[in-house]
N, C-alpha and C positions, 0 to 999 in steps of 0.2 A: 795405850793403857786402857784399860777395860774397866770401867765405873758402872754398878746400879746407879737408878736413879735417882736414887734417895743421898745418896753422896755427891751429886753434880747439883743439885740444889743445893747442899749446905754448903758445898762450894763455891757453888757462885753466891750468895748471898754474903757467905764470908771474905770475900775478895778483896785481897790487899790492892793497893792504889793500883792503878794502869800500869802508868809506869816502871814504877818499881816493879809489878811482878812480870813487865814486859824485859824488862834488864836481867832479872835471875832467870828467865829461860829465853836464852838467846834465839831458840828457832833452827835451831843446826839441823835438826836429824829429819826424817822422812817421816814423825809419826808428832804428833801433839794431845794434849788432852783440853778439854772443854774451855776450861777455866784457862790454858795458855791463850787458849785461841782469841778467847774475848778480852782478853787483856790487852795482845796487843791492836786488836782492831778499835781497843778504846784509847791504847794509848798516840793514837794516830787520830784523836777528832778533829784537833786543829787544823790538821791537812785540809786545803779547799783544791788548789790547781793542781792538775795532775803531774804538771813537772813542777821537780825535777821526778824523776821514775823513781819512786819507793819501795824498792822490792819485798824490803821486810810487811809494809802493806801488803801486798802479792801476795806473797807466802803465805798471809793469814790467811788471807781472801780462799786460798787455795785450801789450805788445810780446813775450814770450815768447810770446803766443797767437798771435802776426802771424810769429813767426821761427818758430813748427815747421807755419805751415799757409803758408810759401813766398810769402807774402802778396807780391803784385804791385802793386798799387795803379793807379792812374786812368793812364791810355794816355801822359800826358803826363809818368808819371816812372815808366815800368815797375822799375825793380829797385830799389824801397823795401828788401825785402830776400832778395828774387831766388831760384834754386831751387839744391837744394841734394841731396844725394845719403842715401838713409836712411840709411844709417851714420853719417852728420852729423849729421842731426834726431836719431836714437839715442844720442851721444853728451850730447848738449845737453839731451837727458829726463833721461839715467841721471844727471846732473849735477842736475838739478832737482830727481830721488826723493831723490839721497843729502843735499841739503841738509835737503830736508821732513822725512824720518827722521831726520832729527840734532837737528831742531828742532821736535818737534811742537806744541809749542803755543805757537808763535810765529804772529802773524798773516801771516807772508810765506808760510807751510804753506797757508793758505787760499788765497790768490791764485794758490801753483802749481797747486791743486785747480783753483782755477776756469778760470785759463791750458788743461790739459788739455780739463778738458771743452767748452771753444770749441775746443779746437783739433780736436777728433772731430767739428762739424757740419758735414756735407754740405752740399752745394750753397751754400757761401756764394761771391760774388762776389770774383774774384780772388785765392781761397785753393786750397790741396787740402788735405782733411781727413786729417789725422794718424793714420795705422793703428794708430800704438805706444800712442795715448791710453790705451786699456784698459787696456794689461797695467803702463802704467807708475802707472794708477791705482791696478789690483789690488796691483801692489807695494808702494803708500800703506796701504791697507785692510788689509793684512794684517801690517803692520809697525807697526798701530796707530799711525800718524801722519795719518788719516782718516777720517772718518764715512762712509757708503754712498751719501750723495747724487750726488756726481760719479762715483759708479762707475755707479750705478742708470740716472742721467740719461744717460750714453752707451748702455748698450745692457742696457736692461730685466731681458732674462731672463736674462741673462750675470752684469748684477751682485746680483740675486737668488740666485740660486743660486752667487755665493761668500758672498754674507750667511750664506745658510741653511746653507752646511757647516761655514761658522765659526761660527754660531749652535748648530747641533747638537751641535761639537767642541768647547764653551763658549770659545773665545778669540775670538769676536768683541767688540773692542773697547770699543764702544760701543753695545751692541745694542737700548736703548731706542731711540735715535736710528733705525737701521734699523728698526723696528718704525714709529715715527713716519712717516719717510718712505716708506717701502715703501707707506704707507695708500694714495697718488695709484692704485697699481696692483694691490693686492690685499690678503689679510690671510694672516698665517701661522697655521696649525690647529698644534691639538696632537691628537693621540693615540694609543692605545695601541703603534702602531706608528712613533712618531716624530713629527715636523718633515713638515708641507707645507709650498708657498705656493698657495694659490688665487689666481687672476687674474682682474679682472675681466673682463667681456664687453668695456668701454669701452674698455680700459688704452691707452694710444697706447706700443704696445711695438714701433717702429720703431727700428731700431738710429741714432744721429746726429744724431735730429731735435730732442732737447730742446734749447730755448732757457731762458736764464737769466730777461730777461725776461719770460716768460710760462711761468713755474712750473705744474705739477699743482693743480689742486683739492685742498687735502686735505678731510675731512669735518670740520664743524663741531665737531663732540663726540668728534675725535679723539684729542685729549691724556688725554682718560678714558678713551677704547676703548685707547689703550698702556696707559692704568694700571692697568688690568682684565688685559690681557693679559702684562704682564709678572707681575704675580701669579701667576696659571698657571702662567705658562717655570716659576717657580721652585716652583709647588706640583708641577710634572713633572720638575722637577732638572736643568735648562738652566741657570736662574740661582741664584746663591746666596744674594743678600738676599733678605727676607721681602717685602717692596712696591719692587721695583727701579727701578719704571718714575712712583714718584709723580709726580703735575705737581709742574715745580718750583717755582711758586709755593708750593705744599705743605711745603716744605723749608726749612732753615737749615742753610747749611755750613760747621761749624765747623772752623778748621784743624789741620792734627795736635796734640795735646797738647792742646786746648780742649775742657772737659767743658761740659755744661749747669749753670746753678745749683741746687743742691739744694732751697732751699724759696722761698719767696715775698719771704724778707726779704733773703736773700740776692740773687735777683734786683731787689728795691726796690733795696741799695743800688749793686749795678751800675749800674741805669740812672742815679742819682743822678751815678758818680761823673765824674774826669774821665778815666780810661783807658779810651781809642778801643777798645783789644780785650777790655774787660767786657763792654760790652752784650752781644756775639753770642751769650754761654752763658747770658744771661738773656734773650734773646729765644726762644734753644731751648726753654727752661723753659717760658715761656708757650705757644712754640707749643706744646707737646704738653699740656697743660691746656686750651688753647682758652678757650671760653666760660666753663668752670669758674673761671678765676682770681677774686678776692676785685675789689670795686669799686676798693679802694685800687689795687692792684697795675696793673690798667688804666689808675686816670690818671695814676700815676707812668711808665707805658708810652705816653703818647697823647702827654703832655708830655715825654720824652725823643725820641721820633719826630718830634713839632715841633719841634724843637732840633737835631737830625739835618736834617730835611729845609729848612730856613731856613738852614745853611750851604750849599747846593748849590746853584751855579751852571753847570750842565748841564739839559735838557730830560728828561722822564722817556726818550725812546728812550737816552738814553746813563746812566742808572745804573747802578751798582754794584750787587755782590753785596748789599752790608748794606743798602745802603738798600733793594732789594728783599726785605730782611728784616722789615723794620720793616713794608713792605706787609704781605706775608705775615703777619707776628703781626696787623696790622689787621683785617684777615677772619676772621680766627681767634677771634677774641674774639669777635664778633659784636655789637659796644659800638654802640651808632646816635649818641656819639660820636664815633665817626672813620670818620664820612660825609665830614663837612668836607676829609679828609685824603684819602681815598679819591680825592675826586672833584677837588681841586687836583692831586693828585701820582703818579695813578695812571690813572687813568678814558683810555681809546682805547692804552694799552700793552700791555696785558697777554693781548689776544685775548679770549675772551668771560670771562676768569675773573672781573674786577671788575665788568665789567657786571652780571653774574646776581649778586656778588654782593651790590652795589648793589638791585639790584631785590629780592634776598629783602629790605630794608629796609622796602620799600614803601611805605606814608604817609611815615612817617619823613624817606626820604631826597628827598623832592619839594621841597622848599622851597631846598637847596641846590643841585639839578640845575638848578631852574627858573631859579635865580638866575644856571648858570654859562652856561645856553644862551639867556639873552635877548637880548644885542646883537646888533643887525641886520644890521651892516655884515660882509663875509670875514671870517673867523674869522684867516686869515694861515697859514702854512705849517707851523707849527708847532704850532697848535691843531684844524685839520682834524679828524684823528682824534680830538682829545679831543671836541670839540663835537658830531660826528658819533657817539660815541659814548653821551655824554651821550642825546642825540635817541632814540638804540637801547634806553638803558636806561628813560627814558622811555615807550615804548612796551611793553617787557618790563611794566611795572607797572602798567600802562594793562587790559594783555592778563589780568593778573591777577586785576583786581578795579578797580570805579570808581574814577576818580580824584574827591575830595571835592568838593563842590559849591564851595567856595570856592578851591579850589587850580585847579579845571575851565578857569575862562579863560585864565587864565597859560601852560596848554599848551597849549591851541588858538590863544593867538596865538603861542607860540615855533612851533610847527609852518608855522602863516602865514605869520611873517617871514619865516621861510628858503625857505618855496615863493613867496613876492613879491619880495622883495629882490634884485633881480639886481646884481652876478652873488654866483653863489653856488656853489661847491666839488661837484663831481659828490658824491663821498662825503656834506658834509651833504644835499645834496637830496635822496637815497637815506635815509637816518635820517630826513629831515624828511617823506618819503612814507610809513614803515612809521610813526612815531609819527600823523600824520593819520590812515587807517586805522584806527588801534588806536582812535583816538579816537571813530569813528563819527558824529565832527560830520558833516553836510549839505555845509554850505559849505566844509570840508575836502578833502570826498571830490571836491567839482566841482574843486577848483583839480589834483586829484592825476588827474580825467579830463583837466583839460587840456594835460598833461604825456604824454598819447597824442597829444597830437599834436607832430612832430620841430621846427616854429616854436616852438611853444611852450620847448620843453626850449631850444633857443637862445636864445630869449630870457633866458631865465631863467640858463643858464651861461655865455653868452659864448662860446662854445665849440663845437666840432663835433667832436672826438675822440669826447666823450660821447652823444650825441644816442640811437646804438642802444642805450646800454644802462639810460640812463634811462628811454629809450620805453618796451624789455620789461619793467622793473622796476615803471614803473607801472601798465601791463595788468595782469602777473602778480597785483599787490597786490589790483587791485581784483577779481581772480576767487580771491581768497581764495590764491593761492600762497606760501609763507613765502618773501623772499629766501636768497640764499643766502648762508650764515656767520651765520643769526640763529639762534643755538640759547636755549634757555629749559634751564638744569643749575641747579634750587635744590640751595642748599648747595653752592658749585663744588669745595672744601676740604673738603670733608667732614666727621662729627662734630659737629655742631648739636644745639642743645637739643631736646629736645621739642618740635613743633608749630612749627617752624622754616617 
């Protein structure tokens, strides 16, 4: 529907509650008008985690990305929601910013991020790209209701350089984050005369062109290149904590007023008791002892994490802080008890940190990997990553040192299954090619040649999306190239015993 804009102002100034006007228009059809749009983005403030997936959130997110790029649509119903004058799209931003700064950590704050930066790409089909994107971003970023990715992903060098003056002016927001992201495109120097950013040669710093689906490369061993580098900001006087940028698997956040437990028994009886907000100051405890804690203190910690993680009925992508705590203290400790726990309720989430630190287990942790990566049939949509991880960690361990003569077959035929068994998950087939390799069997190595050829890879996925990049993946392996995102970080948490 096609509005002046003298009528979307009194529109929106007249706007019946959120909700309500979020319930009389459902959201069905492929066209929305102003005032639907913020209705329900407002009736979604309470939303903070991203699951469970809110598609009605989505949808708005989306329609706000179709209403400020004039979006036309297909010949046969041109005025979806037709064109409209800047002042209009300008109104209809400065409405979007002041909700997101009123609300920042509301998950409707992110969908306007995202709304923006679709609405700044060029050449998309029956839109015009949105000029205010930027500044209505910058007005996010700087109002710390923002991270720098949707600023950065519109136009590289622009939003680099307001990172790095709020990074230098220390009120950038969230500056790990920017440190993080910024990796796709370069790294920030420190010295004696300030704040850089060096660029790469590669960087795709066209202003418009980032897509959401198809994100920057970051570097494998990135989250450790921020945690090294935010150390510096702050040994240079940029930032103020002493490790700002720890990975946060590294971490336990306890809420204001929540100290750590003081000694061992005291942490013993937290985890024993029945109050949900004990543990968190006796899991801090332990994490900062690590390995150090007494045998007792562990299995009273390994058995409360099992009791923790057997009430969750969610997939590890969608837990919580604590229960990502309880991980965290698992690695920590460095127990080859809570392998088990590791690799049910963590293993393909967490990016390479439980991988590697599964693999510093090494003999150890083979017998439950082997066990979780044997069935032959799809893994299902949910286990992808884990399985495919599993395969990765597998091969990590492999790379380390022999696998035992008697444990040897079990992973030369899990690596089999998954390169025979069609079909089979582009991701496992990739993990089930670097663990063959790692393995050096013969017969391994032919079945991961015959994956050079593009029948072959069909065969085996079902599939044609995949074909190019299983092909290069198994050239690359078999001329020695490491895939990309397979990093090897013993100790990923740092602080390990001796001889770790």
């Amino acid at each position: 529907m096609v509005r002046r804009i003298n009528a979307f102002v009194a529109a929106t100034a007249a706007m019946l509650a959120p909700v309500a006007l979020a319930a009389q228009y459902p959201f069905e059809g492929t066209s929305a008008s102003a005032d639907e749009i913020l209705a329900l983005l407002e009736s979604r403030l309470d939303t903070r985690s991203p699951w469970p997936y809110d598609s009605a959130l989505e949808r708005a997110g989306w329609h706000a990305a179709l209403f400020l790029t004039q979006f036309t649509g297909p010949s046969e119903n041109p005025e979806h929601f037709g064109l409209r004058s800047r002042a209009e799209l300008d109104v209809f931003a400065d409405t979007l910013v002041a909700i997101a700064v009123a609300h920042p950590e509301s998950r409707t704050t992110l969908a306007i991020g995202n709304a923006f930066l679709d609405s700044a790409i060029e050449g998309q089909p029956d839109r015009t790209a949105y000029a205010g994107a930027f500044d209505a971003l910058e007005r996010l970023v700087r109002a710390g209701a923002e991270r720098t990715h949707h600023l950065i992903g519109v136009d590289p060098r622009r939003g680099v350089a307001v990172a790095m003056d709020m990074l230098e002016a220390g009120n950038l927001t969230y500056p790990c984050a920017f440190l993080y992201e910024a990796a796709s495109y370069g790294e920030v120097t420190v010295s004696d005369g300030g704040l850089a950013f060096e660029f790469n040669g590669n960087a795709d710093l066209f202003v418009g062109s980032f897509d959401r689906s198809r994100r920057p490369v970051l570097p494998p061993d990135n989250a450790w290149r921020v945690e090294a580098k935010g150390r510096q900001l702050h040994e240079a006087g940029y930032l103020e904590a002493p490790d700002p940028c720890r990975i946060w698997e590294g971490r336990i956040e306890l809420a204001p007023g929540q100290t750590p437990a003081a000694t061992e028994t005291e942490a013993m009886a937290a985890l024993r008791g029945e109050d949900p907000d004990e543990p968190l100051g006796a899991l801090a405890f332990i994490n900062g002892i690590g390995w150090r804690a007494s045998d007792e203190l562990k299995a009273v910690f390994l058995d409360a994490a099992w009791r923790h993680m057997r009430q969750l009925d969610v997939e590890p992508s969608h837990y919580g802080g604590e229960t990502w705590s309880y991980i965290t203290v698992t690695i920590r400790t460095h127990d080859p008890a809570g392998i088990p726990l590791l690799v049910e309720h963590a293993l393909g989430v967490t990016g390479e940190v439980v991988t590697n630190a599964l693999a510093d287990f090494g003999v150890a942790a083979l017998p439950t990997l082997l066990d979780y990566v044997r069935p032959t049939g799809p893994p299902g949509d949910a286990r992808v990553l884990r399985v495919g991880s599993g395969l990765r960690t597998l091969a990590l361990i492999a790379e380390d040192g022999p696998i035992p003569p008697d444990m040897r077959p079990c992973a030369i035929e899990a690596a089999r299954n998954r390169l025979t068994a069609a079909a089979q998950e582009r991701y496992v087939v990739a993990r089930a090619m670097e663990l063959a390799v790692a393995l050096g069997d013969p017969g391994l190595r032919a079945l991961v040649e015959d994956l050079t050829d593009f029948r072959s890879v069909g065969d085996l996925t079902g599939g044609f999306a995949d074909h190019e990049y299983l092909h290069t993946l198994a050239r690359d392996l078999l001329a020695g190239i490491a895939p990309q995102g397979k990093f090897r970080k013993r100790c990923p948490l740092g602080d390990c015993p001796a001889g770790w």
